[in-house]
Residue frames as a rotation matrix with the C-alpha (Angstrom) as fourth column:
UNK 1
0.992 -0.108 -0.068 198.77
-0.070 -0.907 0.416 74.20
-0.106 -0.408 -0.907 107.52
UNK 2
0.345 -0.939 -0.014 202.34
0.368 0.148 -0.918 75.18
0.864 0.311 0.396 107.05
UNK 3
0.996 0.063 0.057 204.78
0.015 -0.794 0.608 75.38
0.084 -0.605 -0.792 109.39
UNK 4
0.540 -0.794 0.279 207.52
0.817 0.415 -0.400 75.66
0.202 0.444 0.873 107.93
UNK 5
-0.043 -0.338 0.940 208.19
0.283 -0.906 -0.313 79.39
0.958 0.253 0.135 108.66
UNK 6
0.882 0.170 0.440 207.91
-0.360 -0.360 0.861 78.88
0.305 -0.917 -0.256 112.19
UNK 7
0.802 -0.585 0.123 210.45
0.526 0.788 0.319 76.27
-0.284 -0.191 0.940 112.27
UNK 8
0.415 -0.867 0.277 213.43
0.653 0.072 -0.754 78.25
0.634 0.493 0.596 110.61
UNK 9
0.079 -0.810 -0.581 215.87
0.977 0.178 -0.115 79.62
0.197 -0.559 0.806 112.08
UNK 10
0.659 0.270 -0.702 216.08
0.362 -0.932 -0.019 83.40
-0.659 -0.242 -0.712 113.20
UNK 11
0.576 -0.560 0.595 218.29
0.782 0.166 -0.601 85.15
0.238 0.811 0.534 110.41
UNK 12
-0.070 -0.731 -0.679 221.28
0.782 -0.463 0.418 87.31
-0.619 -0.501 0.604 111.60
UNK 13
0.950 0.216 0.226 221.80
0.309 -0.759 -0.573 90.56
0.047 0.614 -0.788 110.07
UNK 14
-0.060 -0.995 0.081 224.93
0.645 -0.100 -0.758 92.49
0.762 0.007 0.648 109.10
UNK 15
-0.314 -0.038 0.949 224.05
-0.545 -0.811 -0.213 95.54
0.777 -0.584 0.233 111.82
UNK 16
0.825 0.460 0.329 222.66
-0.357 -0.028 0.934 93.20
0.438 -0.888 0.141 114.70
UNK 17
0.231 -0.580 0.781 224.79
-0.929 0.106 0.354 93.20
-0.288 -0.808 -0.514 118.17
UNK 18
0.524 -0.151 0.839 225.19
-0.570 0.669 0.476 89.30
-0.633 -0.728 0.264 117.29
UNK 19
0.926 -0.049 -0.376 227.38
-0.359 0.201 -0.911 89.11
0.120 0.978 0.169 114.46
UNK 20
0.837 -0.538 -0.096 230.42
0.546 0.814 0.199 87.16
-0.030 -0.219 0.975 114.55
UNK 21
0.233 -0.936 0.265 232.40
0.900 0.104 -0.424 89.14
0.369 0.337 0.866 112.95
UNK 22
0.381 0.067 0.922 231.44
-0.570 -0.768 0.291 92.40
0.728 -0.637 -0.254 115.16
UNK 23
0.996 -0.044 -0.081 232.36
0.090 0.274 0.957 90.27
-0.019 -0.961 0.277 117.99
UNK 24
0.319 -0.939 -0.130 236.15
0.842 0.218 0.493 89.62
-0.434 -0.267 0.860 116.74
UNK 25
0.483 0.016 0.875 236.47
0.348 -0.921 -0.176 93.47
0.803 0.390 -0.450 116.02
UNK 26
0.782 0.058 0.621 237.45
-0.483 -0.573 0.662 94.35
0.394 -0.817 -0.420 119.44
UNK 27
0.713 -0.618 0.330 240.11
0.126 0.577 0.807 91.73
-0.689 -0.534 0.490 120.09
UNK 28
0.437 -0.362 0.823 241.51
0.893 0.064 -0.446 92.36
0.109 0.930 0.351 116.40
UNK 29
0.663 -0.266 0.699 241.85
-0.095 -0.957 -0.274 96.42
0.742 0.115 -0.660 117.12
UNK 30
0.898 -0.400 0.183 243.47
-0.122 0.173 0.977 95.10
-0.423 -0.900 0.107 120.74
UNK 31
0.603 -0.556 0.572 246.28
0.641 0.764 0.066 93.03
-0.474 0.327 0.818 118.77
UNK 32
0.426 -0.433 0.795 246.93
0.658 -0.455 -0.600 95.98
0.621 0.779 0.091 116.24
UNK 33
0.797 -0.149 0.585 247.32
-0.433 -0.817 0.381 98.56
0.421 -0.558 -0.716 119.06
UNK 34
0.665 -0.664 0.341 249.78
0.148 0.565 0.812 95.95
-0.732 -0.490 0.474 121.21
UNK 35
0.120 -0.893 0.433 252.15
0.864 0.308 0.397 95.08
-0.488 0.327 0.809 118.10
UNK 36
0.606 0.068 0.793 251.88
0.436 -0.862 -0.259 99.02
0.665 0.503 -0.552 117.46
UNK 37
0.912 -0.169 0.373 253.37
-0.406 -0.498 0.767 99.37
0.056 -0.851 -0.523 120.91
UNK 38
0.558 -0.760 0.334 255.72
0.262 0.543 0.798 96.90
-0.787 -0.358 0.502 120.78
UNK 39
0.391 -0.436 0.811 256.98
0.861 -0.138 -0.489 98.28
0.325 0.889 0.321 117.44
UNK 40
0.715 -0.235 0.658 257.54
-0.423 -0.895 0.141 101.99
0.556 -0.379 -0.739 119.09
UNK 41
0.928 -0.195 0.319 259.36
-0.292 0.152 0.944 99.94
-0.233 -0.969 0.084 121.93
UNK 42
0.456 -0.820 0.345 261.77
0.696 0.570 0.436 98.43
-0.555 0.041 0.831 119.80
UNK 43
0.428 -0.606 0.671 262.49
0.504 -0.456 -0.733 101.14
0.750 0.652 0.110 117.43
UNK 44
0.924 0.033 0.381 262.78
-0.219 -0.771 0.598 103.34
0.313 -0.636 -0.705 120.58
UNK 45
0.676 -0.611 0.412 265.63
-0.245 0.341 0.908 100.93
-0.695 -0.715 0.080 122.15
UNK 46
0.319 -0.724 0.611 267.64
0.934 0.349 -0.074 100.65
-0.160 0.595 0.788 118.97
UNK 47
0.385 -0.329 0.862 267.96
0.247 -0.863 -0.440 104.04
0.889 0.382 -0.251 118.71
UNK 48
0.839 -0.178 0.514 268.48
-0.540 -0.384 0.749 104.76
0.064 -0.906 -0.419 122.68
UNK 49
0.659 -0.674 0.336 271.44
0.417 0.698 0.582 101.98
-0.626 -0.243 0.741 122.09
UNK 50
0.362 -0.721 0.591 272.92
0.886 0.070 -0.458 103.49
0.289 0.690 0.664 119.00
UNK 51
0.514 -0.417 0.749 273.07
-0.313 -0.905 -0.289 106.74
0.799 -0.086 -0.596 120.29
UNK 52
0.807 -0.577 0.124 274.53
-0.060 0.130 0.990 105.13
-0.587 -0.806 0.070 124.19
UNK 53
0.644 -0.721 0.254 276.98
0.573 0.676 0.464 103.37
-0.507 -0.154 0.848 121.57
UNK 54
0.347 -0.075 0.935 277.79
0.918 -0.175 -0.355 105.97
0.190 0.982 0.009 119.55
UNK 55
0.722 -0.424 0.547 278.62
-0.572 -0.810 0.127 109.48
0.390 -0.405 -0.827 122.27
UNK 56
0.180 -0.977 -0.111 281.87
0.388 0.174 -0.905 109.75
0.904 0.119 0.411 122.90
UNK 57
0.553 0.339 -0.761 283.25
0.821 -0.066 0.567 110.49
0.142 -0.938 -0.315 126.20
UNK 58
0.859 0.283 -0.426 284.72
0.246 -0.959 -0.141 113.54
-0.448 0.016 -0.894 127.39
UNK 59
0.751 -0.579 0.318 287.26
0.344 -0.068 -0.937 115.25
0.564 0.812 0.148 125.20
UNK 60
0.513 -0.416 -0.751 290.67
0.720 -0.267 0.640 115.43
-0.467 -0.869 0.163 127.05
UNK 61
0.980 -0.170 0.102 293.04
-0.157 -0.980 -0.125 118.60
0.121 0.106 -0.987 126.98
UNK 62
0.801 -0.593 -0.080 296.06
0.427 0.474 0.770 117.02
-0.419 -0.651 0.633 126.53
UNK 63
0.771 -0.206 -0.602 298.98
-0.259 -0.966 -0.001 118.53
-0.582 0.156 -0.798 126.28
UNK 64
0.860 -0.277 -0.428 301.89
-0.346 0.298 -0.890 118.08
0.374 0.913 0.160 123.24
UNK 65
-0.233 -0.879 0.416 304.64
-0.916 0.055 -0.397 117.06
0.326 -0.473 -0.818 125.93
UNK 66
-0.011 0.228 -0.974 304.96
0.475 0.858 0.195 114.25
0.880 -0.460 -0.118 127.96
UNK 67
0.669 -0.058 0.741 304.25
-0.444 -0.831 0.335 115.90
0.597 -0.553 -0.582 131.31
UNK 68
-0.198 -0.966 -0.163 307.30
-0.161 0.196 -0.967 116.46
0.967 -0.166 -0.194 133.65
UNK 69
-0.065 0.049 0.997 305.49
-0.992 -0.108 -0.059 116.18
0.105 -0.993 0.056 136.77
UNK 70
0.734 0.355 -0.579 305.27
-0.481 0.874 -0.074 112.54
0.480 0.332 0.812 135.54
UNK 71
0.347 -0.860 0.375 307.02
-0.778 -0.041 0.627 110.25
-0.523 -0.509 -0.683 137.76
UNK 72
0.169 -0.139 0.976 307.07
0.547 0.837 0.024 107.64
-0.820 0.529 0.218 134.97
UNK 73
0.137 -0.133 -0.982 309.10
-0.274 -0.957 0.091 108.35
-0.952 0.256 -0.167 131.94
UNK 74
0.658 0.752 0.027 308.94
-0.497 0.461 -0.735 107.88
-0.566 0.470 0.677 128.43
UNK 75
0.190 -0.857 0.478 311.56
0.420 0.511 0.750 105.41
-0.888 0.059 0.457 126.50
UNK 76
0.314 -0.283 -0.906 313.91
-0.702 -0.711 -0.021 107.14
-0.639 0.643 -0.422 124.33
UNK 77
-0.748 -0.651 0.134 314.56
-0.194 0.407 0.893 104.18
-0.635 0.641 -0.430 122.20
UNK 78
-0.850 0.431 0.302 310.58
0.515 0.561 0.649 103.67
0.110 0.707 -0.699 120.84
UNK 79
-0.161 0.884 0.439 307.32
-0.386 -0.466 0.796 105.05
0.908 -0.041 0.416 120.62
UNK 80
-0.881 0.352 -0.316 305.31
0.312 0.934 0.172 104.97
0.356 0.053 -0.933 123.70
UNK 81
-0.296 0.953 0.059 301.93
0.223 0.009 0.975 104.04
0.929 0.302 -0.215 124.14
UNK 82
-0.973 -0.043 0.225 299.85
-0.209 -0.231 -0.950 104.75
0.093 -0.972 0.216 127.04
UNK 83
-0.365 0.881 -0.302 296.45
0.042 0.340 0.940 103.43
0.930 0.330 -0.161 127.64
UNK 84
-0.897 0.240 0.370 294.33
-0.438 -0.378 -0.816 104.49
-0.056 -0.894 0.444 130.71
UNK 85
-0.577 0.628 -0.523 291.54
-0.064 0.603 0.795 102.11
0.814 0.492 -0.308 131.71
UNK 86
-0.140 0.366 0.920 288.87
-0.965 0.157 -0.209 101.55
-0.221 -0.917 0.332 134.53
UNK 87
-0.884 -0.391 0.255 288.74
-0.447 0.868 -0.217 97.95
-0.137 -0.306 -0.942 135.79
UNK 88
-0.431 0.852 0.299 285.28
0.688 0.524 -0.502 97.28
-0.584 -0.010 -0.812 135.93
UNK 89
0.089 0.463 -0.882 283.96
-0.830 -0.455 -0.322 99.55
-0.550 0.761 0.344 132.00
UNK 90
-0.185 -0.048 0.982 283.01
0.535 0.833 0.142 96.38
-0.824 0.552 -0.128 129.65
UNK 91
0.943 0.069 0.324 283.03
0.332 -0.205 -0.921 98.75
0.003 0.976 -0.216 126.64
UNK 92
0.102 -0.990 0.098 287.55
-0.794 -0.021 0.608 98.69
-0.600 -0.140 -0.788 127.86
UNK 93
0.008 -0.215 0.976 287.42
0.306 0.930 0.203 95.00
-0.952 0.297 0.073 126.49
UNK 94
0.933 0.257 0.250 286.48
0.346 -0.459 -0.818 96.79
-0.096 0.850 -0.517 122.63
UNK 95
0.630 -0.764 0.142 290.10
-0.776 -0.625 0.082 98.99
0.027 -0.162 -0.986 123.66
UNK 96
-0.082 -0.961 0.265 292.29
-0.738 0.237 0.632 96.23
-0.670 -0.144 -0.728 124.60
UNK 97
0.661 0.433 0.613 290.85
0.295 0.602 -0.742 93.96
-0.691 0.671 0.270 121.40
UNK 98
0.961 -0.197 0.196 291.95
0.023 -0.647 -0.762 96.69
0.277 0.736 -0.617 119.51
UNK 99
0.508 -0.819 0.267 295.41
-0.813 -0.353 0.462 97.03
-0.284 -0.452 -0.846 121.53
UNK 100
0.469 -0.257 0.845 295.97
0.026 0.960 0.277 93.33
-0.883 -0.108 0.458 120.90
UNK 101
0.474 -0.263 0.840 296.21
0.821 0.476 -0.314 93.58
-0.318 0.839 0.442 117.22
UNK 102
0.896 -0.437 -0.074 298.32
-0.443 -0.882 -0.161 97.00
0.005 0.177 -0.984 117.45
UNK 103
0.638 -0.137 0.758 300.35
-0.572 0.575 0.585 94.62
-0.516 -0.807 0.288 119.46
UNK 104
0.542 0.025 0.840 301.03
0.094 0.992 -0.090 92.25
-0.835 0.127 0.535 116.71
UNK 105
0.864 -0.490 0.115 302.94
0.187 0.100 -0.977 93.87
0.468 0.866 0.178 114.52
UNK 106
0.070 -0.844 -0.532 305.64
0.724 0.410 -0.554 93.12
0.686 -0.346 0.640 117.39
UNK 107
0.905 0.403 -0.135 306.39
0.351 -0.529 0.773 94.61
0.241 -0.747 -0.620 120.47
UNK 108
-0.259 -0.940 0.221 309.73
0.964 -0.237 0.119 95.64
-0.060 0.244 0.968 119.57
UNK 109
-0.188 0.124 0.974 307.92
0.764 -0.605 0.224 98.43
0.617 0.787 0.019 117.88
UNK 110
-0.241 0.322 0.916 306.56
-0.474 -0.862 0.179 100.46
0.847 -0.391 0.360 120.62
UNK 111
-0.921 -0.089 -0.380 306.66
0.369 0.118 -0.922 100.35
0.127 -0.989 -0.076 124.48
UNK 112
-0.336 0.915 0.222 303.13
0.044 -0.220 0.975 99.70
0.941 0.337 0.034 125.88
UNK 113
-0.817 -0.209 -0.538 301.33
0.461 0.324 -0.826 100.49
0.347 -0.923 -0.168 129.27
UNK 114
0.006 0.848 0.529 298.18
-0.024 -0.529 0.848 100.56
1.000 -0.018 0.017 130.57
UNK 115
-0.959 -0.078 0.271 296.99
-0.218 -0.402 -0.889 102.17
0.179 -0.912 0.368 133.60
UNK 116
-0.292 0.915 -0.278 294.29
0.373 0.377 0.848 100.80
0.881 0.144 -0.452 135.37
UNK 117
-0.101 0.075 0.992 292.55
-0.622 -0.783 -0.004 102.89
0.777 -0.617 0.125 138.08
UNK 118
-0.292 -0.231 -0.928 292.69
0.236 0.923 -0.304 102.57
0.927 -0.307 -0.215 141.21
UNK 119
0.488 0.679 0.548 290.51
-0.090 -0.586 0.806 103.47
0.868 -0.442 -0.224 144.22
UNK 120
-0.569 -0.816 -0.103 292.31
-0.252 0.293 -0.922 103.78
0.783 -0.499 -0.372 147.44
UNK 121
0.056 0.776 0.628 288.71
-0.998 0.060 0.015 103.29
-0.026 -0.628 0.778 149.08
UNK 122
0.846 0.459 -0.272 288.95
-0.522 0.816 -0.248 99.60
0.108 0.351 0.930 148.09
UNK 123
0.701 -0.623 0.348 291.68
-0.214 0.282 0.935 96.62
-0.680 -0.730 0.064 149.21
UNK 124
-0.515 -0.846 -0.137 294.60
-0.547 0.202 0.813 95.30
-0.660 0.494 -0.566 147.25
UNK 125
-0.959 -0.147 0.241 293.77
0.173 0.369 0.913 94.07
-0.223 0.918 -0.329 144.11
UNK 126
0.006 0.981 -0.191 290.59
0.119 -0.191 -0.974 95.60
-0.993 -0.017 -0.118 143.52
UNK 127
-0.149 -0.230 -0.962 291.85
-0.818 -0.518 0.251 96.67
-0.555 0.824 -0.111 140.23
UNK 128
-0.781 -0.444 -0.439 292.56
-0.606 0.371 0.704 93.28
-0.150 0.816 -0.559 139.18
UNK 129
0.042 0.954 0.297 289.63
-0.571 0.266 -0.777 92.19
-0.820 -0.137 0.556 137.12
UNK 130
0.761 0.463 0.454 288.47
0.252 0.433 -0.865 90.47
-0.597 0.773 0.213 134.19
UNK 131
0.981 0.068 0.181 289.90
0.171 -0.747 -0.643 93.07
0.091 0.661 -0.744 132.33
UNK 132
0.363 -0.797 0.482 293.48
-0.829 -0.039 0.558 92.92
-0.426 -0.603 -0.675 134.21
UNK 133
-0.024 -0.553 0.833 293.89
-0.015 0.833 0.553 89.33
-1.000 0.001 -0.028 133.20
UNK 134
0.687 0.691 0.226 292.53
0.566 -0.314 -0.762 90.23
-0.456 0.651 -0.607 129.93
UNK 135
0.865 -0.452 -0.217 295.49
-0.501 -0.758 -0.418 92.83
0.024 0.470 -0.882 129.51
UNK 136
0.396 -0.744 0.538 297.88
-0.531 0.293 0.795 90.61
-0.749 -0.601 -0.279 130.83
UNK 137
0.681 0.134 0.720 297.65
0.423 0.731 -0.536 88.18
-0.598 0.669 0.441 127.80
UNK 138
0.986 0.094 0.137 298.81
0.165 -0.463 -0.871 90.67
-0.019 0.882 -0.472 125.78
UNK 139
0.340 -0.901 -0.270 302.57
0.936 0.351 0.006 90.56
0.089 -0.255 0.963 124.76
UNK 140
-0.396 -0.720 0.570 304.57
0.871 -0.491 -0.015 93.49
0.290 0.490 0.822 125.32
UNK 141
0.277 0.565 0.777 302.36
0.062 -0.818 0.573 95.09
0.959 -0.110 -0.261 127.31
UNK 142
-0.598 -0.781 -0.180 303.23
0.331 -0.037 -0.943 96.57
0.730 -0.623 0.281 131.01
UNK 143
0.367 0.930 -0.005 300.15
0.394 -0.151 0.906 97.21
0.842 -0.335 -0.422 133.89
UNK 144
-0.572 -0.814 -0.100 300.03
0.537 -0.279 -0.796 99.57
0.621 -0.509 0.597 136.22
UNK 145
0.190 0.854 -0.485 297.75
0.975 -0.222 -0.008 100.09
-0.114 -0.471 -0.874 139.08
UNK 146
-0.373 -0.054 0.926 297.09
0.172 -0.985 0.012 104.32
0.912 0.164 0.377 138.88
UNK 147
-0.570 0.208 -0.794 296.51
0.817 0.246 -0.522 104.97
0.086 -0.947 -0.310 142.45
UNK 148
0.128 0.875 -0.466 293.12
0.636 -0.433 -0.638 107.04
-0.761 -0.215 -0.613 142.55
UNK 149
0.593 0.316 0.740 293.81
0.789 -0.043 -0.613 107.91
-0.162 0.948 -0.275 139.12
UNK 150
0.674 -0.162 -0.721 296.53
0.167 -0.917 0.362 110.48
-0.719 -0.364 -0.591 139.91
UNK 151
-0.650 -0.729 0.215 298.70
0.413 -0.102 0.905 109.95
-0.638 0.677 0.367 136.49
UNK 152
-0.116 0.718 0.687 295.43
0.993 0.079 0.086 109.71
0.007 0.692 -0.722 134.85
UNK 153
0.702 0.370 -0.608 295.21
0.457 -0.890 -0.014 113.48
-0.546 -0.268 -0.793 135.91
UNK 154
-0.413 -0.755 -0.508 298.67
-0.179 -0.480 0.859 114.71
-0.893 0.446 0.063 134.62
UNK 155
-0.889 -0.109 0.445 297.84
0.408 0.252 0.877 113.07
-0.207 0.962 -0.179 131.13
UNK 156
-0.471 0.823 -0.319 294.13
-0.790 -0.554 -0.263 114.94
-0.393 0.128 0.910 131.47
UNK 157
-0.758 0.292 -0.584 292.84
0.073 0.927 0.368 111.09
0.649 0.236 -0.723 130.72
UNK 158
-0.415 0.845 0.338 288.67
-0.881 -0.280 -0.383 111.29
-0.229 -0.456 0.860 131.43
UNK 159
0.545 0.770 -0.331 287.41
-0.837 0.480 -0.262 108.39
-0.043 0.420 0.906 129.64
UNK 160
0.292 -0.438 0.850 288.37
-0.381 0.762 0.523 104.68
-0.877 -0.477 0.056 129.65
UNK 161
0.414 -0.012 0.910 290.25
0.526 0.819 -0.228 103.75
-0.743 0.573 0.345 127.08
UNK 162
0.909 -0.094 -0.406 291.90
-0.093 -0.995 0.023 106.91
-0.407 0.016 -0.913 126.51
UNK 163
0.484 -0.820 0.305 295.23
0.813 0.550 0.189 106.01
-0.323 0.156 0.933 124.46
UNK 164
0.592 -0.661 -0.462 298.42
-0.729 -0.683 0.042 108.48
-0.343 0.312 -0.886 123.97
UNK 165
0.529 -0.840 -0.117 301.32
0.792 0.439 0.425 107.92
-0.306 -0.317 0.898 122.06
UNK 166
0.783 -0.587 -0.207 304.60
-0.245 -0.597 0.764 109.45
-0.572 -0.547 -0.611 122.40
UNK 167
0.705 -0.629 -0.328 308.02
-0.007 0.456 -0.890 109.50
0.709 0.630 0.317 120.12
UNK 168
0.593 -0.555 -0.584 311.16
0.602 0.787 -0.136 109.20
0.535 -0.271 0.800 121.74
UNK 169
-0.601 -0.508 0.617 311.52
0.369 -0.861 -0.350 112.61
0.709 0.017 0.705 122.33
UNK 170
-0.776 0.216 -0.593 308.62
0.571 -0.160 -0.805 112.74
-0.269 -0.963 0.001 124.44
UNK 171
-0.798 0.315 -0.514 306.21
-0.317 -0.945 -0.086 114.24
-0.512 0.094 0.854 122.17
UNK 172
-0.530 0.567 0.631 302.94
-0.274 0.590 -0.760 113.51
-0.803 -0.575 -0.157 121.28
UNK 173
-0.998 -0.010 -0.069 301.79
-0.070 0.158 0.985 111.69
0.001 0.987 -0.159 117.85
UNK 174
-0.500 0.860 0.101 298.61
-0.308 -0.285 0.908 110.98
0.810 0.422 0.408 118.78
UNK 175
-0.974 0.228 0.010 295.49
0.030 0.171 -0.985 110.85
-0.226 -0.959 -0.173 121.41
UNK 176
-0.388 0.802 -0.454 292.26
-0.921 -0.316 0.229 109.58
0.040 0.507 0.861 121.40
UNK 177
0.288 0.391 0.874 290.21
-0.549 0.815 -0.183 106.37
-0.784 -0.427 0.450 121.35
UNK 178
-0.682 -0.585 -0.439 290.70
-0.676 0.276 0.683 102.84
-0.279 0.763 -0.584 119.33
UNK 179
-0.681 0.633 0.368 287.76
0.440 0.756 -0.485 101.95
-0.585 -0.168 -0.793 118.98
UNK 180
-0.644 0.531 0.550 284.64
0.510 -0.238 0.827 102.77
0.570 0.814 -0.118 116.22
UNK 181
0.137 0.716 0.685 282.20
-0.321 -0.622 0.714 103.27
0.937 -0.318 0.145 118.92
UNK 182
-0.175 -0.297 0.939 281.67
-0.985 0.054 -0.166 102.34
-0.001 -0.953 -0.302 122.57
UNK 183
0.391 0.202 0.898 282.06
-0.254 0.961 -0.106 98.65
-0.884 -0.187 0.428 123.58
UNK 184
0.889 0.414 -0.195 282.77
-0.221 0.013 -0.975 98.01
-0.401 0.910 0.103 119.35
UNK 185
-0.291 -0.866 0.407 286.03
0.284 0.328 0.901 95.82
-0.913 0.378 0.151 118.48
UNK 186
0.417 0.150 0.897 286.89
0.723 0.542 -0.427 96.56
-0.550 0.827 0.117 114.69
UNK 187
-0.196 -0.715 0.671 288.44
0.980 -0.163 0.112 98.48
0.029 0.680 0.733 112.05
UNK 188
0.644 0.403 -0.650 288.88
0.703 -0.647 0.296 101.83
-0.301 -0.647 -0.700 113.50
UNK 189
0.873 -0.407 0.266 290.31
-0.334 -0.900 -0.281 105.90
0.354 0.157 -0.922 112.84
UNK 190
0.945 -0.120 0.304 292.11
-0.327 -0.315 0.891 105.27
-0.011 -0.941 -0.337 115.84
UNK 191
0.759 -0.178 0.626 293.66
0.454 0.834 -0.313 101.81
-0.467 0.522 0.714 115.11
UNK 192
0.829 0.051 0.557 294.66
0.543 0.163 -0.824 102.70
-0.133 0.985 0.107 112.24
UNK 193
0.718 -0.538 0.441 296.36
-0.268 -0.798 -0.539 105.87
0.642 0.269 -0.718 112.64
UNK 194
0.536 -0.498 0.681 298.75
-0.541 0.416 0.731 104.14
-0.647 -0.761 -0.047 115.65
UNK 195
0.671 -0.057 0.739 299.28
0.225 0.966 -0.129 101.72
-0.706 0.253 0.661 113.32
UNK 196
0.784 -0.263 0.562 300.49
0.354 -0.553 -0.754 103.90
0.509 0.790 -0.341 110.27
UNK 197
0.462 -0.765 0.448 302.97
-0.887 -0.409 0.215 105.94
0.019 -0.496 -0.868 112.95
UNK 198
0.266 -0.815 0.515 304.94
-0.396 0.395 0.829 102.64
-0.879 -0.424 -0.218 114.03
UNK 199
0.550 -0.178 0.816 304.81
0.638 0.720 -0.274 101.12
-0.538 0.671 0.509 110.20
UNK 200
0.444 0.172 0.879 305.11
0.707 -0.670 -0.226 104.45
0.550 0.722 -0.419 108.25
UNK 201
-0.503 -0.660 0.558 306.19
0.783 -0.622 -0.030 107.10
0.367 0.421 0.829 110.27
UNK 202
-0.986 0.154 0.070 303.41
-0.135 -0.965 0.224 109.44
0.102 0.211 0.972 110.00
UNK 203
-0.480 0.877 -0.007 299.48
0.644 0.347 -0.682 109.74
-0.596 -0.332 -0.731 110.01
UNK 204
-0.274 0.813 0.514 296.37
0.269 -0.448 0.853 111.72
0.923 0.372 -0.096 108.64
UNK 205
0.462 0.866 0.191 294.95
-0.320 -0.038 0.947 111.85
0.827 -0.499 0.260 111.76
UNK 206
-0.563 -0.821 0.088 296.56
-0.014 -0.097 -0.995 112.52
0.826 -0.562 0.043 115.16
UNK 207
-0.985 0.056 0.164 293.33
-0.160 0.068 -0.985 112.33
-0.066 -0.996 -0.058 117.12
UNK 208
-0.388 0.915 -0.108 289.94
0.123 0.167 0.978 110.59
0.913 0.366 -0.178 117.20
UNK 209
-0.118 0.438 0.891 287.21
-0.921 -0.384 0.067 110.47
0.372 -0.812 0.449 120.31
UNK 210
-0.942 -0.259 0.212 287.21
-0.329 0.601 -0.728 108.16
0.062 -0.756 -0.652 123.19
UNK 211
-0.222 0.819 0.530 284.68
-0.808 -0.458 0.371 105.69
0.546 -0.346 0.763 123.84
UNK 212
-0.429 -0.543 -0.722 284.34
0.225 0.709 -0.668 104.58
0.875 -0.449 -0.182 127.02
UNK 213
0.659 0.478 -0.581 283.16
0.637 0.057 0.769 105.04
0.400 -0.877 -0.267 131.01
UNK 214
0.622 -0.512 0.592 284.22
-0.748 -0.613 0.256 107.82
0.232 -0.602 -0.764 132.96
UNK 215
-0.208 -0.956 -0.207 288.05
-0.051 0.222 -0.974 106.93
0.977 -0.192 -0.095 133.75
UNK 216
-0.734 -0.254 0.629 286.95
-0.537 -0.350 -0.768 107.92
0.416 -0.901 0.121 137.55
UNK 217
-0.322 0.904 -0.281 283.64
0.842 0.409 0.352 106.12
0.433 -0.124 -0.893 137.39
UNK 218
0.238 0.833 0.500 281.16
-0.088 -0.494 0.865 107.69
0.967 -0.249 -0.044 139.96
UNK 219
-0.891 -0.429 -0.151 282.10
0.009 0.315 -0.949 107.61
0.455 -0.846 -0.277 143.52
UNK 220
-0.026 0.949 0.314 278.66
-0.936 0.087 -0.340 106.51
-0.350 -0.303 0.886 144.62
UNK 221
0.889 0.396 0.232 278.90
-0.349 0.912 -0.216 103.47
-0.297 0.111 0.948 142.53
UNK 222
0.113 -0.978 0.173 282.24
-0.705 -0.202 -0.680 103.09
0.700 -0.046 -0.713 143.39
UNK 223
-0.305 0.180 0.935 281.63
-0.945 0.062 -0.320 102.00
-0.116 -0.982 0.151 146.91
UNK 224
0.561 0.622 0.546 279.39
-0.587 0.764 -0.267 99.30
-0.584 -0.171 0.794 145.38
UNK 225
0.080 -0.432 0.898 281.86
0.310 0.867 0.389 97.62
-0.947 0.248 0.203 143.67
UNK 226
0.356 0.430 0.830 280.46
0.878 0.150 -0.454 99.45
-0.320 0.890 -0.324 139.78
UNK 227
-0.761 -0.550 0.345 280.73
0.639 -0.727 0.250 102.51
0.113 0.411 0.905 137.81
């Protein structure tokens, strides 16, 4: 008698429930869906970053004078500059990068000063951050607490990093950010044209957009210490 054909094994089929490779179907479709999600997630946040880094803040209305209600006045012997900053915006540090190497082609050239706001909710030296010592480095440059931002008003300064300058007459050459985008040291419109006025004279381009943190911040996250 044979019994060989009792003895062998049961043989699998390609359609029965107990096929291997039906089994690693369901963990395989899992895996694609996940690193489908996680692909959406990342394109999503590079784009939600370029665009954060990339709007400009608001456009100021400033006017072609130095204003006279100013109690600070401008020097009739050089350009100057003006820079308006909040203390605690880390996409200022991108602004005073950029200020540094304006800076360097000598501070003979052009009387600098930033304003850094100042809340009068908050004690002495609240202003002076990071960002304070940070300007300080810089030669040729003059700080100046803005008490609750009330110059920052005359000059219609909204955004940190807001930069005027002035000839000697008191009139304005140019206004606008130095920076490419927000936060974003490097060759820049801005830069450039600043540069071209104290070397040259003259410009192309008398105004670019600011980017930066509301100049006022938020008075809500004020209080806490933030913007």
């Amino acid at each position: 008698m044979n019994f060989s054909s009792n003895l062998a094994p049961p043989r699998q089929h390609a359609g029965s429930p107990f096929s291997i490779s039906e089994k690693k179907k369901p963990w395989s479709l899992w895996f694609s869906a996940l690193t489908l999600l996680w692909l959406v997630a990342v394109v999503y946040g590079m784009s939600t970053l370029w665009q954060y880094q990339s709007t400009p803040g608001q456009t100021a209305l400033t006017a072609s004078d130095w204003p006279s209600e100013s109690e600070r006045t401008f020097n009739s012997m050089r350009p100057t500059l003006v820079m308006f900053a909040h203390p605690r915006c880390p996409c200022t540090a991108a602004s005073l990068s950029e200020l540094a190497k304006i800076m360097s082609l000598g501070p003979e050239r052009v009387d600098a000063r930033i304003l850094f706001f100042k809340s009068s909710a908050f004690p002495e030296g609240w202003e002076k951050t990071n960002l304070w010592k940070t300007a300080s480095a810089i030669p040729g440059v003059t700080l100046i607490s803005d008490l609750d931002g009330t110059t920052a008003s005359l000059f219609h300064a909204t955004t940190s990093g807001y930069t005027l300058l002035y000839d000697t007459q008191g009139k304005l050459l140019f206004h606008g950010g130095i920076t490419g985008s927000r936060g974003h040291a490097g060759d820049n419109v801005g830069r450039s044209a600043i540069e071209s006025i104290l070397l040259q004279g003259s410009t192309g381009q008398d105004e670019t957009f600011t980017f930066g943190c509301p100049l006022l911040g938020e008075r809500n996250d004020d209080r806490q210490g933030g913007l």
